[in-house]
C-alpha positions in Angstrom: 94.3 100.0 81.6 93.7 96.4 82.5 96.1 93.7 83.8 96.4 90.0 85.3 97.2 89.3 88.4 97.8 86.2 90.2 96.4 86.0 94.2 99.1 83.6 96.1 97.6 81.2 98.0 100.3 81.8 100.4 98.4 85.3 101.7 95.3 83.6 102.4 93.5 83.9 106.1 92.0 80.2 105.8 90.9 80.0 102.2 90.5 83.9 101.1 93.6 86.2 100.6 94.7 88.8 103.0 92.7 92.5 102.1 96.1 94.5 102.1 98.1 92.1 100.0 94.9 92.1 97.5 95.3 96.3 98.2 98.6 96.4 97.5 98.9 94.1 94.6 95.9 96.4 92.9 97.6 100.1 93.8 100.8 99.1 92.6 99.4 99.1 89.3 98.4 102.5 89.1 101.5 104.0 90.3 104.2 105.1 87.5 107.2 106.9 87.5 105.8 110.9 87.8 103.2 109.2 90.9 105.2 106.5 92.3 103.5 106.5 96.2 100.1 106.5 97.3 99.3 109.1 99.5 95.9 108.4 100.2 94.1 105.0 99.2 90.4 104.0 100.3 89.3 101.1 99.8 85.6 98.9 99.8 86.5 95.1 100.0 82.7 94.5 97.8 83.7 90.2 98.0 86.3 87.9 98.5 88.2 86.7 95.8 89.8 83.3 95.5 93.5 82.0 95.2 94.4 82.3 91.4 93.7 84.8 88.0 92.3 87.9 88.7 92.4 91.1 86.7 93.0 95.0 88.0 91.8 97.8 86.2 93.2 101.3 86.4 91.4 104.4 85.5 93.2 107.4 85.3 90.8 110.3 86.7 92.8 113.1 86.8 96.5 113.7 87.1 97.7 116.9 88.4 100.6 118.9 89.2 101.5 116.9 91.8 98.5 114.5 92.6 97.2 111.9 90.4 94.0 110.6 90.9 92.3 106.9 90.0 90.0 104.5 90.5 91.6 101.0 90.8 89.7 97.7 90.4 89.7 94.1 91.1 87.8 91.6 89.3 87.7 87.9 88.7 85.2 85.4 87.0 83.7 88.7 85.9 82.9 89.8 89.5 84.0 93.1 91.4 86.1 92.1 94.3 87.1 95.6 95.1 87.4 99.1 95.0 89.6 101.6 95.3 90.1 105.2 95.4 94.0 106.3 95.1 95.5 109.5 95.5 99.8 109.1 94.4 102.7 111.3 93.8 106.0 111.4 95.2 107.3 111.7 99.1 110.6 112.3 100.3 112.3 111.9 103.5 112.0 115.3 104.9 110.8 115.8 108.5 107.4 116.7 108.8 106.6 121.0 109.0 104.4 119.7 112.5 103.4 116.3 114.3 100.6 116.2 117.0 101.7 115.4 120.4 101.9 112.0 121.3 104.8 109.6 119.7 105.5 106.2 118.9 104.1 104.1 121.4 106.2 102.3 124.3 107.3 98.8 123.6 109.3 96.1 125.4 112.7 95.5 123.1 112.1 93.4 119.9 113.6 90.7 121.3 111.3 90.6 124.6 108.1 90.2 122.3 107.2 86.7 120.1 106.7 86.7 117.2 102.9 86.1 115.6 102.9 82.4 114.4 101.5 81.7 110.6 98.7 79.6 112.6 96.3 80.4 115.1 95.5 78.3 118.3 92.7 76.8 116.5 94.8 75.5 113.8 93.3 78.4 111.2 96.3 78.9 108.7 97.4 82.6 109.0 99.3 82.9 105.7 100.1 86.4 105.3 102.7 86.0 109.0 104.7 84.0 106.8 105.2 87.3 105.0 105.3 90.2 107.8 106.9 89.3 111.0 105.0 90.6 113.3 106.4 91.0 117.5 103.4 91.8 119.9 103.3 93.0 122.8 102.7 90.5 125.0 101.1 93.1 127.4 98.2 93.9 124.8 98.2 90.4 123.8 97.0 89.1 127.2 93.9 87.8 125.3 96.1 85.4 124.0 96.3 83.4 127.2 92.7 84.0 127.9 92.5 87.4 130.0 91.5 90.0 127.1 92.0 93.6 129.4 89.0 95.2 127.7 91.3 97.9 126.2 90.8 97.3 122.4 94.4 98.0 121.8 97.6 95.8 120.9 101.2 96.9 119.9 104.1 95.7 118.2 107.5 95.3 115.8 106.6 95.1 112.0 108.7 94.3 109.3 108.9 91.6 106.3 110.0 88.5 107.2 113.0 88.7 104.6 113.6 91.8 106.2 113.5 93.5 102.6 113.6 97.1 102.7 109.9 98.9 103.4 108.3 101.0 100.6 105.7 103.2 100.8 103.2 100.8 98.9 104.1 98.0 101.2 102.3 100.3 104.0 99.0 99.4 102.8 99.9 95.2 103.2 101.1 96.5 107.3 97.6 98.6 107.9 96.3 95.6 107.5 97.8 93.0 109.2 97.8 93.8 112.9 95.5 91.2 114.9 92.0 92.4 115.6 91.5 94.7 118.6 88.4 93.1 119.2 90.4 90.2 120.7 91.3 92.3 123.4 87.3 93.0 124.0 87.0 89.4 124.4 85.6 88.3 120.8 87.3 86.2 119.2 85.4 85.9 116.1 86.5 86.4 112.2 87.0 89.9 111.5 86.4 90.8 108.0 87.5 94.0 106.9 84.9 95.9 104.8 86.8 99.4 104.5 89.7 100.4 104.6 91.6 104.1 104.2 95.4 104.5 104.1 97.2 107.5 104.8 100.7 107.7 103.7 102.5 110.6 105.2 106.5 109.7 104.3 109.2 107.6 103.4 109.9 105.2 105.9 113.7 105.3 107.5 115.2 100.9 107.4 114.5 98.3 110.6 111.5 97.8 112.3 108.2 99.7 112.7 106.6 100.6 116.1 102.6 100.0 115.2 99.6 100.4 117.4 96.1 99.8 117.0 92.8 101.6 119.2 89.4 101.0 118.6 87.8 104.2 118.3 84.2 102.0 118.5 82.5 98.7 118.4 79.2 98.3 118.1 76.9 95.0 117.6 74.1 94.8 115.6 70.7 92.7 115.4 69.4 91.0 118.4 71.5 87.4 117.9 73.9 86.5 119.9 76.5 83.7 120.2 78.3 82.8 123.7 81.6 82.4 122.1 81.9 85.6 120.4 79.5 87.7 122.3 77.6 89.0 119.1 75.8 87.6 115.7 76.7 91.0 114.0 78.1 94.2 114.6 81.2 96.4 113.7 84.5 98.4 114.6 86.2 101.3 113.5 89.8 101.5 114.5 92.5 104.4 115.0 95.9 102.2 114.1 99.3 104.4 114.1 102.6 102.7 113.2 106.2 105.1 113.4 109.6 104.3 112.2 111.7 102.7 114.5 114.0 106.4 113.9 111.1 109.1 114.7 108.1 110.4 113.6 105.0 109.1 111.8 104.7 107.5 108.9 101.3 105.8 108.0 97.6 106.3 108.7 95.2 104.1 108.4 91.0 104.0 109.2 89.4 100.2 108.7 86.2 99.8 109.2 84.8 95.9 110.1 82.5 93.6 111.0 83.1 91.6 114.1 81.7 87.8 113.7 81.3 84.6 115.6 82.7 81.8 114.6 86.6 80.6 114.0 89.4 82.4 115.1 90.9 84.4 112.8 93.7 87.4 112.6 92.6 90.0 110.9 91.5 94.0 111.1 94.3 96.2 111.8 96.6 99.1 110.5 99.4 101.5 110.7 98.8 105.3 110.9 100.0 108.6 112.0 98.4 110.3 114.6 95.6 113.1 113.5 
């Protein structure tokens, strides 16, 4: 099955659209009324599309009793821009049979953290924060002021910025729009994102969601290396977690990305329950 789709310029970090709204826009295509919400969705970000027509296509690989299985595309001019593995079906709002220890994490009140502005202090537009408000925690956002703490962690609020109800599909937009942990290490390069799983474990219960994100590594790569950023090349993997602001978890997301000199960006991040 193939369809047209139309990348708002509006998402874009700088000139190239936000991964999760490009994941999102993509996997809601594949999702019907007997598989309505992904459950598990990886994606391989292959190059960056532009603003404008695109196309998705949907292969149906196998649909089960209560799994379906496809591979999701998006091309333009001809060119794959990504990839996608997804795994839908239906959730409901039950409690989950068992939760690892651990919990949301702890935040100052909504109202005690700012909000992430639309443009960074380098004047880079940040489009997709006109879209999800984001509140961080201005304790894990101490790199902000210039004093990154070296923790590779930062925590918020989450919701749309119409405050429009949350679906499940809307998760994959939120695992990827925390800022990078990286900043917190120091570098304050562009952070593309070159994979990226989702985990969707649940319906999500209305208001905000409590979100974390912890590198689990970050390594550099080649020999170059710039002052600014502290390295020509290199990569993270990161363990984001996000919770409804009710109880238990809801998302799970692993990105994988490449840490880069140059202008500062927001970018790399998710929303996951804890394995």
């Amino acid at each position: 099955m193939e369809s047209a789709v139309d990348i708002d310029p509006s998402w874009s970090v700088g000139d190239k659209p936000h991964g999760g709204y490009l994941l999102r826009a993509a996997v809601a295509r594949a999702l019907d009324e007997d598989s309505p919400h992904p459950m598990a969705v990886s994606a391989h970000f292959v190059r960056p599309p532009d603003p404008g027509a695109a196309t998705v296509e949907v292969e149906r690989l196998r649909t089960g009793r209560r799994v379906a299985t496809s591979r999701v595309g998006l091309r333009q001019q001809g060119v794959t821009r990504m990839e996608v593995l997804l795994s839908a079906g239906t959730w409901t709002d039950a409690e989950p049979f068992w939760s690892a220890p651990g919990g949301p994490p702890a935040l100052p009140p909504v109202e005690d953290c700012p909000r992430v502005p639309p443009v960074g202090p380098t004047g880079r537009a940040v489009g997709y924060f006109d879209h999800v408000d984001l509140r961080v925690d201005p304790a894990s956002a101490q790199w902000a002021v210039g004093a990154p703490q070296g923790r590779a962690e930062v925590r918020g609020w989450m919701r749309w910025a119409d405050e429009a109800a949350v679906a499940p599909v809307d998760l994959l937009v939120f695992a990827d729009a925390m800022p990078p942990v990286t900043f917190d290490l120091g570098l304050m390069g562009w952070v593309p994102t070159l994979e990226l799983t989702v985990h969707v474990r649940g319906l999500l219960a209305p208001g905000w969601l409590q979100v974390v994100q912890r590198a689990g590594c970050c390594a550099t790569a080649g020999s170059t290396r710039s002052a600014r950023s502290g390295t020509a090349g290199g990569g993270s993997s990161r363990r984001p977690g996000s919770w409804r602001a009710t109880g238990w978890t809801s998302p799970g997301s692993r990105p994988t990305s490449r840490a880069a000199p140059g202008a500062w960006g927001w970018r790399r991040r998710g929303a996951r329950g804890w394995d």
